[in-house]
C-alpha positions as CSV (number, residue, x, y, z in Angstrom):
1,X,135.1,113.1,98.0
2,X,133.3,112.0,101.4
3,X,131.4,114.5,103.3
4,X,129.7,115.9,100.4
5,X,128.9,116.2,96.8
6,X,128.3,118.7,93.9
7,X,125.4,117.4,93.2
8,X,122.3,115.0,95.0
9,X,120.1,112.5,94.0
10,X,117.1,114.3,94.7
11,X,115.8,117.4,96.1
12,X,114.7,118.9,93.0
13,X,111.4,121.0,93.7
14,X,109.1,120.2,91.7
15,X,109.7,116.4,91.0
16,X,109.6,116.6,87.1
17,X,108.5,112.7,87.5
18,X,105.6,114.2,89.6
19,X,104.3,116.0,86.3
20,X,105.1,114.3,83.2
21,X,102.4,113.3,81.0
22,X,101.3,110.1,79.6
23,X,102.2,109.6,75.8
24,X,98.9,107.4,76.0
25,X,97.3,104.4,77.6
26,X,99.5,101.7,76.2
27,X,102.8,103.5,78.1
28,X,102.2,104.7,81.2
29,X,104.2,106.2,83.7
30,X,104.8,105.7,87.3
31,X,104.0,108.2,89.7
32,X,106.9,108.6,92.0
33,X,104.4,107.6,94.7
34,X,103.5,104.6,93.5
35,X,107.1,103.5,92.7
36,X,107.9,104.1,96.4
37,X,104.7,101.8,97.0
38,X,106.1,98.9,95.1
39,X,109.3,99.5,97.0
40,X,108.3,98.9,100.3
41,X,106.2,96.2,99.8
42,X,109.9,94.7,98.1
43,X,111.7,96.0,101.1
44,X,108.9,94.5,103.6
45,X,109.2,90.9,101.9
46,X,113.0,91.2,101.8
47,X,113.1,91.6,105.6
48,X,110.6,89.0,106.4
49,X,112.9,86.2,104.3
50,X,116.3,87.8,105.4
51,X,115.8,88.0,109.5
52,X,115.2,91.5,109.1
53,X,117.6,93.0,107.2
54,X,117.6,95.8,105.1
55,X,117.5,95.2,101.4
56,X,119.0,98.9,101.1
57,X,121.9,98.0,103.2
58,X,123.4,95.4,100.7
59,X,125.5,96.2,97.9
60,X,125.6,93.2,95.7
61,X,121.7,93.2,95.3
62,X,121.0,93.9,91.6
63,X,118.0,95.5,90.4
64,X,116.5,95.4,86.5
65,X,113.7,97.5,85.1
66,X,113.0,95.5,81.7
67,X,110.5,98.1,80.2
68,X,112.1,101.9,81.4
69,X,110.3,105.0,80.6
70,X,110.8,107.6,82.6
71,X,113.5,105.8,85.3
72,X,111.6,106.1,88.4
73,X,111.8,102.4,90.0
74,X,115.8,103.4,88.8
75,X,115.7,106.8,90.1
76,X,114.2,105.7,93.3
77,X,115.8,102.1,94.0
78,X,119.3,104.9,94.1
79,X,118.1,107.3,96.2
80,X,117.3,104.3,98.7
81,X,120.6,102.5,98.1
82,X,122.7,105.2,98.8
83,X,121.2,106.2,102.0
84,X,121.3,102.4,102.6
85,X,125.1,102.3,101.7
86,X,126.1,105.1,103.7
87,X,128.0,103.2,106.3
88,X,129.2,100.9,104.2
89,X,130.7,103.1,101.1
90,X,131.5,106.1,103.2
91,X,132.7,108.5,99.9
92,X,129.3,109.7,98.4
93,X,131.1,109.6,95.0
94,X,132.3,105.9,95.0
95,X,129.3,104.8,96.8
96,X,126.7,106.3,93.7
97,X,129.7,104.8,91.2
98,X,129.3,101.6,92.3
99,X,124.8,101.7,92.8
100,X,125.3,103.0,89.2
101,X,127.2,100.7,87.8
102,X,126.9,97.6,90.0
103,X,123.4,97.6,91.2
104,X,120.9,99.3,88.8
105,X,120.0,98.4,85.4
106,X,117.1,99.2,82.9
107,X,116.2,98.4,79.4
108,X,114.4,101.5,77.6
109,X,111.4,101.0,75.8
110,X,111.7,103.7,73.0
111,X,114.9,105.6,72.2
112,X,112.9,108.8,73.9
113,X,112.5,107.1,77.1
114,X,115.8,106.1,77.4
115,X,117.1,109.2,77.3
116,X,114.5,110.3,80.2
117,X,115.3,107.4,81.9
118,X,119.3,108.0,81.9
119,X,118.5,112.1,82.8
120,X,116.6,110.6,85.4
121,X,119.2,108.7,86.7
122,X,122.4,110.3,85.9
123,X,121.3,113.6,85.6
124,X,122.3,113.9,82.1
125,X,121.2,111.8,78.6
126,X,124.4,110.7,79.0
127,X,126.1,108.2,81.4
128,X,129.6,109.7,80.4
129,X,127.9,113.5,79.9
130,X,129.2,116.7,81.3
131,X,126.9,116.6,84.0
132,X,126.8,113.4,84.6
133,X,126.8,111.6,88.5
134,X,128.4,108.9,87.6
135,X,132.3,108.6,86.8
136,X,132.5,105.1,86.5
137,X,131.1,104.1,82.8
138,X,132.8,103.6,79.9
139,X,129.7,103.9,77.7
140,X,127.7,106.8,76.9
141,X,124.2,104.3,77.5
142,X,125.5,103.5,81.3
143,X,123.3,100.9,82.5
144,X,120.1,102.0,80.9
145,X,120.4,99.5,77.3
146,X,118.1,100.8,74.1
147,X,118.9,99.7,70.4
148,X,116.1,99.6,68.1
149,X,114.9,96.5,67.4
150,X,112.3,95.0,64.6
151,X,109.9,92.8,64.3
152,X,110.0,89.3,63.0
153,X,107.1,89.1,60.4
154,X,105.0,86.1,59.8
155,X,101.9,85.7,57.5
156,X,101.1,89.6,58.8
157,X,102.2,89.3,62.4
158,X,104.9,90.1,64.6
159,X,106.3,86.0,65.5
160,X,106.6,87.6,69.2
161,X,104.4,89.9,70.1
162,X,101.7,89.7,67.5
163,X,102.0,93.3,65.7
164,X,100.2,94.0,63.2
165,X,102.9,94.5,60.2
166,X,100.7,96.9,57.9
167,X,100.5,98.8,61.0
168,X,103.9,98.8,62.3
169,X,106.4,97.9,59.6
170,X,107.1,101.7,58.8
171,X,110.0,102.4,58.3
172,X,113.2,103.4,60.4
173,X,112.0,107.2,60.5
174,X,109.3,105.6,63.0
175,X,109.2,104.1,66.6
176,X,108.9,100.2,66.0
177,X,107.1,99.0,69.2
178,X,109.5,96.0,69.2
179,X,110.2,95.7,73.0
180,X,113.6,94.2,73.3
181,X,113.0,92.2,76.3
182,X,110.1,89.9,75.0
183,X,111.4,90.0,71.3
184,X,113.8,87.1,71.4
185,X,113.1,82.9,72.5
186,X,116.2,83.1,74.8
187,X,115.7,86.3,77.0
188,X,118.7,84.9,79.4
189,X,121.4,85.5,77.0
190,X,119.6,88.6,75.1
191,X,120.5,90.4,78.2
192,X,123.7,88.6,78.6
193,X,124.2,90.7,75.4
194,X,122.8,93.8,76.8
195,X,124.9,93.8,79.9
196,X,127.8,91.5,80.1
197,X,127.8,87.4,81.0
198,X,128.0,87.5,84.5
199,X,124.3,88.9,84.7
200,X,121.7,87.4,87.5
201,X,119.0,90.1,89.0
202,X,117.8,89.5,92.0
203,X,114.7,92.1,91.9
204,X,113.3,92.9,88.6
205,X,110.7,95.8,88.9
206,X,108.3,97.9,86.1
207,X,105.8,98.9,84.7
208,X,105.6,97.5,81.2
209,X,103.5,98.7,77.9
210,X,100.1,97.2,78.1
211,X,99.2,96.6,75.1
212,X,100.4,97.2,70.7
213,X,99.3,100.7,69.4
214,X,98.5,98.7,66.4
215,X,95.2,99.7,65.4
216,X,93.4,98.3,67.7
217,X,91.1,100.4,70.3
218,X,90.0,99.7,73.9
219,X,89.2,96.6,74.9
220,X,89.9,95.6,70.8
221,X,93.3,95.9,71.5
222,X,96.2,93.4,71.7
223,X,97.6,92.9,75.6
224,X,101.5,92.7,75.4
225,X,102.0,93.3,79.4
226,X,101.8,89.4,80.2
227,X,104.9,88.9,78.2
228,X,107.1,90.7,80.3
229,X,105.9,89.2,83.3
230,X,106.6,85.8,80.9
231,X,110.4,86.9,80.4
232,X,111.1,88.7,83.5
233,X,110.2,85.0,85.6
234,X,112.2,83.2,82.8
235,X,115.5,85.3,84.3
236,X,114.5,83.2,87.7
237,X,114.7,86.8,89.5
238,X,114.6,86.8,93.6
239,X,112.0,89.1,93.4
240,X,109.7,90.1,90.8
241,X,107.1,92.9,90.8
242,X,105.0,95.0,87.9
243,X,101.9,97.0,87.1
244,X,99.4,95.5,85.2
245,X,95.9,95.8,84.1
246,X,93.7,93.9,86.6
247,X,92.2,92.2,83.3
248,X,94.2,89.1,83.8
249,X,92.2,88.3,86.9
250,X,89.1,86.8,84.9
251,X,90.9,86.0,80.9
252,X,90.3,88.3,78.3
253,X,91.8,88.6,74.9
254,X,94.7,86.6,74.3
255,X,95.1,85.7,78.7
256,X,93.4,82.9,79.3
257,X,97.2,81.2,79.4
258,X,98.5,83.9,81.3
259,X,95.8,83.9,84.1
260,X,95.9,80.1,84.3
261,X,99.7,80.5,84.9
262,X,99.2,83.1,87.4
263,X,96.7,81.8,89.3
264,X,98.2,78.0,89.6
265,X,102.0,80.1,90.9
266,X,102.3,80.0,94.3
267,X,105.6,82.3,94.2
268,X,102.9,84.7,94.0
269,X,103.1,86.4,97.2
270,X,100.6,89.7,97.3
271,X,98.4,91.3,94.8
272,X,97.6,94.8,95.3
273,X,94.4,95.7,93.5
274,X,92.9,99.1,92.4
275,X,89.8,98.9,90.9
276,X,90.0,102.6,89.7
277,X,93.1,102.8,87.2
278,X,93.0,106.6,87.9
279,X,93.7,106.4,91.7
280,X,97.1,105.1,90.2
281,X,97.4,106.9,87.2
282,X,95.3,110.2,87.2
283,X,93.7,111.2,83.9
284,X,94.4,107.9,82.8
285,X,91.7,106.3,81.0
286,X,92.2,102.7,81.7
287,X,88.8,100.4,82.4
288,X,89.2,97.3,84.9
289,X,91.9,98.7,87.5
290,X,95.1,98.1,87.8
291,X,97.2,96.3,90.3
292,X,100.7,94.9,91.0
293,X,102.1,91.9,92.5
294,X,105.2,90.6,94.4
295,X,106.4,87.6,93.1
296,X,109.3,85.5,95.5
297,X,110.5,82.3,93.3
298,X,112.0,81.2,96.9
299,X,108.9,81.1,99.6
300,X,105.9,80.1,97.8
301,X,102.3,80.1,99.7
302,X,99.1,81.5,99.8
303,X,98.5,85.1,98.7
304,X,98.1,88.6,100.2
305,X,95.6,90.3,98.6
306,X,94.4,93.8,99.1
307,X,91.9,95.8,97.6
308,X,92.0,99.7,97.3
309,X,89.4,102.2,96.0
310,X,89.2,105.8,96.8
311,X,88.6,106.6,100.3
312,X,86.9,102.8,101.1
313,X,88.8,101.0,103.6
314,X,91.8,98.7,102.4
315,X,90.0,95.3,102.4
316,X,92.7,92.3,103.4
317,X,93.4,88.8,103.2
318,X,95.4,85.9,103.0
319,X,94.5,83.2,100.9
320,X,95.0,81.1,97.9
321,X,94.6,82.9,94.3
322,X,93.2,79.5,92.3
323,X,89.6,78.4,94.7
324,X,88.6,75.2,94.2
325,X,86.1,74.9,91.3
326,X,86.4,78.5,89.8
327,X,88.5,79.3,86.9
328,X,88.8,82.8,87.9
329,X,90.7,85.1,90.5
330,X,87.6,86.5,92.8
331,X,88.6,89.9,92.9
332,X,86.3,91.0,96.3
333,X,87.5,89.5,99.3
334,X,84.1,90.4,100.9
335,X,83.0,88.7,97.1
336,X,84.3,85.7,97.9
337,X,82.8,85.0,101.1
338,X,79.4,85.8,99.6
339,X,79.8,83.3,96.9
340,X,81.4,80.5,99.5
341,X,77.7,80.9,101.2
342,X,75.5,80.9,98.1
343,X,77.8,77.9,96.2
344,X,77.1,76.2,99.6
345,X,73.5,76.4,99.9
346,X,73.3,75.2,96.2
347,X,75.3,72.3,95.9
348,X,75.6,71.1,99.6
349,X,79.8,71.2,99.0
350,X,81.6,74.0,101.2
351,X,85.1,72.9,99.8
352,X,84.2,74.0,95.7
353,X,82.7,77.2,94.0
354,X,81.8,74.9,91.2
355,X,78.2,75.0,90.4
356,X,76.0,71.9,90.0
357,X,75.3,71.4,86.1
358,X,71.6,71.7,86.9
359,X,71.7,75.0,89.2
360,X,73.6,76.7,86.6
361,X,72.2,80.1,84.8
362,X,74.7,80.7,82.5
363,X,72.8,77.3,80.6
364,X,69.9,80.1,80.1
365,X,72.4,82.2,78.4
366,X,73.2,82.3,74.4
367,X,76.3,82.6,73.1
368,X,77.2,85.8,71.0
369,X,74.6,86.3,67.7
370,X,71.7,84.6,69.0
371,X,70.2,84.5,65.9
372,X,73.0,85.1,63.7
373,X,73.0,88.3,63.3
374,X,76.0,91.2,63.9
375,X,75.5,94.0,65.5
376,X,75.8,96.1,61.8
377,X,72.3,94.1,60.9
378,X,69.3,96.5,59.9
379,X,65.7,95.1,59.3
380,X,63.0,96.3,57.3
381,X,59.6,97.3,57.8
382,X,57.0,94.9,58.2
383,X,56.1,93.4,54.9
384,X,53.9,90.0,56.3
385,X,52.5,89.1,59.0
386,X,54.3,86.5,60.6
387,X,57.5,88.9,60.1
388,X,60.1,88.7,63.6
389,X,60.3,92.0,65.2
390,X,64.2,92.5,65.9
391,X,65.7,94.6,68.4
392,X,68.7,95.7,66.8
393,X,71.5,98.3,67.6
394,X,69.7,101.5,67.7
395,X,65.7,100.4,68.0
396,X,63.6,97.7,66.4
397,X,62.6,96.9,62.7
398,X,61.1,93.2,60.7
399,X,62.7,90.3,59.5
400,X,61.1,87.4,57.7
401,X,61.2,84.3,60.0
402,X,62.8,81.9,57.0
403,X,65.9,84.3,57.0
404,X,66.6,83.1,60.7
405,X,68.7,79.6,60.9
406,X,70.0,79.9,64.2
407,X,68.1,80.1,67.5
408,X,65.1,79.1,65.8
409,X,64.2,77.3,69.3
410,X,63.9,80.6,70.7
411,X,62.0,82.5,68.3
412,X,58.3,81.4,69.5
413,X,58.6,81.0,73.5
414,X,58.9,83.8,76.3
415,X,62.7,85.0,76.5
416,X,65.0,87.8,78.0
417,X,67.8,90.4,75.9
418,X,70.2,91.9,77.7
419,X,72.7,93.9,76.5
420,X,76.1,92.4,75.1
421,X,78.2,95.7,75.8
422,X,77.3,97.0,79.8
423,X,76.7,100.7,81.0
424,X,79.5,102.4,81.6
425,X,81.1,105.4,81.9
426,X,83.5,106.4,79.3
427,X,86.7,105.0,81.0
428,X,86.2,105.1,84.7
429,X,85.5,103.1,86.9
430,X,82.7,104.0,89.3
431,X,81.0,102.5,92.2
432,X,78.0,101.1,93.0
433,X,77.5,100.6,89.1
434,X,75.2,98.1,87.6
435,X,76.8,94.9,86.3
436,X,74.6,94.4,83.4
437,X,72.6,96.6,80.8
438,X,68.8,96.4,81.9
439,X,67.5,93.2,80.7
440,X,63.8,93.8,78.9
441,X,61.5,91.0,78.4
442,X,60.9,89.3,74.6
443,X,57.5,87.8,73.7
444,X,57.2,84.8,71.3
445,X,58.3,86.2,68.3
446,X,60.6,88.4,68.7
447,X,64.6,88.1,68.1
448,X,67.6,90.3,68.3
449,X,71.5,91.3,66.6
450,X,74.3,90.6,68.2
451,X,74.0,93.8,70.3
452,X,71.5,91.7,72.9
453,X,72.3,88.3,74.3
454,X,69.0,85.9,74.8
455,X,68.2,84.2,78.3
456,X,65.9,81.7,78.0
457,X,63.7,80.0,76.8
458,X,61.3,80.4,79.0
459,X,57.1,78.7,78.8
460,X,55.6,81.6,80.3
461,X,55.3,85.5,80.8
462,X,55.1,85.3,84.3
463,X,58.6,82.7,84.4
464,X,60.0,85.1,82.2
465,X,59.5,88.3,84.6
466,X,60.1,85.9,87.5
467,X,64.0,86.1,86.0
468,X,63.8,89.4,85.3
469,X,63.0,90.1,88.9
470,X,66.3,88.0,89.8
471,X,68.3,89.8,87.4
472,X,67.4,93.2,89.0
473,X,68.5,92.2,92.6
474,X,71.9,93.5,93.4
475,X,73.3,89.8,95.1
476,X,72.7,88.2,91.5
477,X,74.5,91.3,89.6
478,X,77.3,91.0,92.4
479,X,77.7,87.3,91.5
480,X,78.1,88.4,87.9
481,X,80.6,90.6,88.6
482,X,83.1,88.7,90.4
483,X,83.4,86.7,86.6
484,X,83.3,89.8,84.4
485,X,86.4,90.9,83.4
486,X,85.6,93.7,81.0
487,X,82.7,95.6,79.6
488,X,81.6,92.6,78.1
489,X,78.6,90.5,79.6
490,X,79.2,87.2,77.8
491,X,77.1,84.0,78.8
492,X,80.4,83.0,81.0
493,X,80.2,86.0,83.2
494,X,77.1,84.0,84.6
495,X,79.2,81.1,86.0
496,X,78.5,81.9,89.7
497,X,75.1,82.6,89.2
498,X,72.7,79.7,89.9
499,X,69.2,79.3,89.1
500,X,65.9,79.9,91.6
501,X,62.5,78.8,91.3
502,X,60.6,80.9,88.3
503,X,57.2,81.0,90.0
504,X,57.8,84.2,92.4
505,X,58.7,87.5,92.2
506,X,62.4,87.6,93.7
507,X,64.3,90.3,95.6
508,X,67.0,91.0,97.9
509,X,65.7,90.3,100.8
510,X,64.6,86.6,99.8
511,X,68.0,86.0,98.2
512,X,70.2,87.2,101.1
513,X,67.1,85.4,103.6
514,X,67.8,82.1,101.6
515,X,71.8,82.4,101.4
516,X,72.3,84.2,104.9
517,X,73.7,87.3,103.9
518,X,75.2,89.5,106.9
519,X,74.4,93.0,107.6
520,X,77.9,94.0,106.7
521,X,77.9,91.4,103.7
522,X,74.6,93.4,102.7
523,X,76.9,97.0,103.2
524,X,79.3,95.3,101.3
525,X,77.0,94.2,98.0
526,X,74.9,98.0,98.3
527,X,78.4,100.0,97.8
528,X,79.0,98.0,94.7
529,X,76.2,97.5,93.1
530,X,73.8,100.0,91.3
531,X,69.8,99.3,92.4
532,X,68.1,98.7,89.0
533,X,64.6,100.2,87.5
534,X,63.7,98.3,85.2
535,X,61.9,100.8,83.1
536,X,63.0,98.8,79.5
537,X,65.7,98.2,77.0
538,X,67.5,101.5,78.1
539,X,71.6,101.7,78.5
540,X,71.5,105.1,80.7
541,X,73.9,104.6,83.9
């Protein structure tokens, strides 16, 4: 067969890949689109470190998809290959044997997707099917490798990936969850057992799960994403590239590791940032964005990032993920430049984003349960007079002041609350938003649940709105958000925020007057950040 085949690659109007729906927000699939994006930014990096050359012109590069749902990095890295090949592998049947069976590999995540994966790829659920396009495999699973595997229980808890076993030790009428590629200590012979000895990938591509369907909701949930990216650089890939929530960028649950790792690799060649998960993933309800990355293990150096939201322009730069003196990624590249000129002005040191101990707000800020109470606590009605009034989840109501044991240097001097949970809405993400709940003033003798943290304390009323002033102003709120990396406004998202002078009334203007805020800096801070009235305790957007 050389000038033509019963079948193509592609072509198929509509693109089923185009329309599939998610089976939820822990498994998500690709767009074909996006896959194509990842590609090129592969293809681009390839020819950059190979003189120019084509990475779809070679036929010994091998490609792995560790976490395969619906097979469109496989689907597409084939259609490339064997225009690619053309030349090289003249008969259209012998060149998409060999891409098949010498080039493209994927490991499914469920037993479902790895039949959508192979009908993706070889047009049939079945390598060796009727109408299958390849004619080359001895196995019905080709190169797409799925075998249910379990969980290793400890005390309650999956020894790998931290599932919860009353949740998912079910039975085997049930899906398991237990993701072959991070369930094992040696993932470099687990898929010599998958695919044969001679096994080294020189691109490994995917999307993996983001986190266990294990009872947990939201934000609650456990992340599982970071151990692929763990695996897939323990198989010392050429290349390696994947979608992931943008959480990482500032820790979270269970990532302070992971980001550490991240931020201090240097392999790490771009980061492609989207801070709307549905401008990847329509109908998606995923908060924080989403990006994906290009690692290449052989020319390390500073870092492309760009960041994407809706019709915004693509903002771009090179430079290195870990700054001196923060502990985060700054996800802004405008952000960055801000905080470089307030840091400055604060602490005299152009070189560090690290505060001085004495300029630093987040000293102001309590840690969760101010007082030591949950966010579950009701009070009662006043009963005596020197009663604490408590702003609790829902309103206010009384507590007697010997029932308080923590915080008890607060409960008599001026203070702030400010909600521990933002505004938001629902799961997307929308800009200009505001940061932070609207922070509310609390007079001596007054306390709060867990659902507030408390700034302070504070000797006056008028020092007390003085902050509140400064918390309203859209530079402050920016500054918050470049450490926040969830709905969450703990006292550590106030890292980059320093502390003024409490005896004025602040606002923009003085703060971007004192730091020397540009016009376009000033565009910059008014597209992402909400203006605040603050009108009270309220958690309207």
């Amino acid at each position: 067969m050389s000038g033509s085949a019963t079948f193509t690659l592609r072509g198929r109007n509509p693109d089923v890949l185009t329309c599939i729906a998610n089976l939820s927000n822990d498994e998500v699939f690709t767009p074909p689109e996006f896959a194509n994006r990842m590609l090129d930014t592969l293809a681009e990096a390839w020819a950059a470190a190979h003189t120019g050359a084509d990475i779809w012109k070679d036929s010994s590069v091998r490609f792995l998809d560790p976490c395969t749902k619906s097979g469109v990095f496989l689907r597409e890295i084939t259609s490339r290959l064997s225009d690619g090949l053309a030349e090289e592998i003249p008969d259209l049947q012998e060149r998409v044997d060999h891409i098949l069976t010498k080039q493209v590999f994927g490991i499914g995540t469920t037993y479902l997707t790895s039949l959508l994966a192979r009908r993706s790829l070889y047009c049939s659920k079945h390598a060796r099917g009727e109408h299958s396009v390849a004619k080359g495999f001895t196995r019905d699973a080709g190169n797409v490798w799925f075998e249910r595997t379990e969980h290793t229980w400890r005390d309650g808890r999956c020894a790998f990936c931290s599932a919860s076993q009353k949740t998912l030790d079910r039975g085997e009428g049930r899906e398991t969850h237990a993701y072959a590629f991070i369930h094992t200590n040696d993932v470099q012979t687990r898929v010599r057992e998958m695919f044969g000895d001679d096994m080294q990938f020189d691109v490994i591509i995917g999307n993996p799960p983001y986190q266990l369907d294990d009872g947990g909701f939201g934000t609650s949930a456990a992340p599982i994403y970071q151990l692929f990216v763990e695996q897939a650089k323990a198989l010392q890939p050429r290349y390696l590239s994947m979608i992931i929530p943008s959480r990482w960028f500032a820790g979270g649950k269970g990532l302070d590791e992971f980001r550490e790792s991240m931020l201090g690799d240097e392999r790490i060649r771009s980061i492609d940032d989207f801070l709307s998960a549905a401008d990847v993933f329509p109908g998606v309800g995923l908060k924080g964005g989403v990006c994906y990355f290009l690692w290449d293990k052989d020319h390390p150096g500073p870092c492309r990032v760009a960041t994407h939201f809706k019709d915004w322009p693509i903002s771009t730069a090179t430079r290195p993920l870990m700054e001196a003196g923060a502990d985060v990624f700054i996800r802004f590249n405008e952000g960055l430049s801000i905080l470089r000129k307030v840091v400055t002005v604060e602490s005299g040191d152009a070189n560090s984003l690290l505060l001085p101990d004495a300029k630093r707000f987040d000293r102001l800020v309590s840690s969760r349960k101010p007082f030591g109470l949950d966010t579950t606590f009701k009070g009662k009605p006043k009963t005596a007079a020197d009663d604490l009034l408590v702003y609790q989840n829902g309103g206010t109501a009384y507590l007697s002041r010997e029932s308080i044991s923590i915080g008890r240097e607060l409960i008599d001097k001026w203070k702030l609350f400010a909600g521990y949970a933002a505004p938001g809405t629902g799961n997307r993400d929308t800009y200009p938003h505001r940061i932070i709940s609207t922070p509310f003033i609390g007079k001596p003798g007054e306390i709060s649940s867990e659902t507030y943290l408390c700034l302070g304390p504070f000797d006056s009323q008028a020092e007390a709105e003085s902050v509140l002033s400064y918390l309203s102003c859209r530079l402050t709120r920016l500054l918050v958000l470049l450490h926040k990396p969830s709905q969450h406004v703990t006292r550590k998202v106030y890292t980059f925020v320093p502390v003024q002078d409490w005896t004025m009334k602040w606002t923009d203007e003085a703060l971007y007057a004192k730091y020397g805020i540009t016009d376009s800096e000033i565009d910059f801070i008014e597209k992402v950040v909400r203006p605040m009235n603050l009108s009270g305790p309220t958690e309207d957007e």
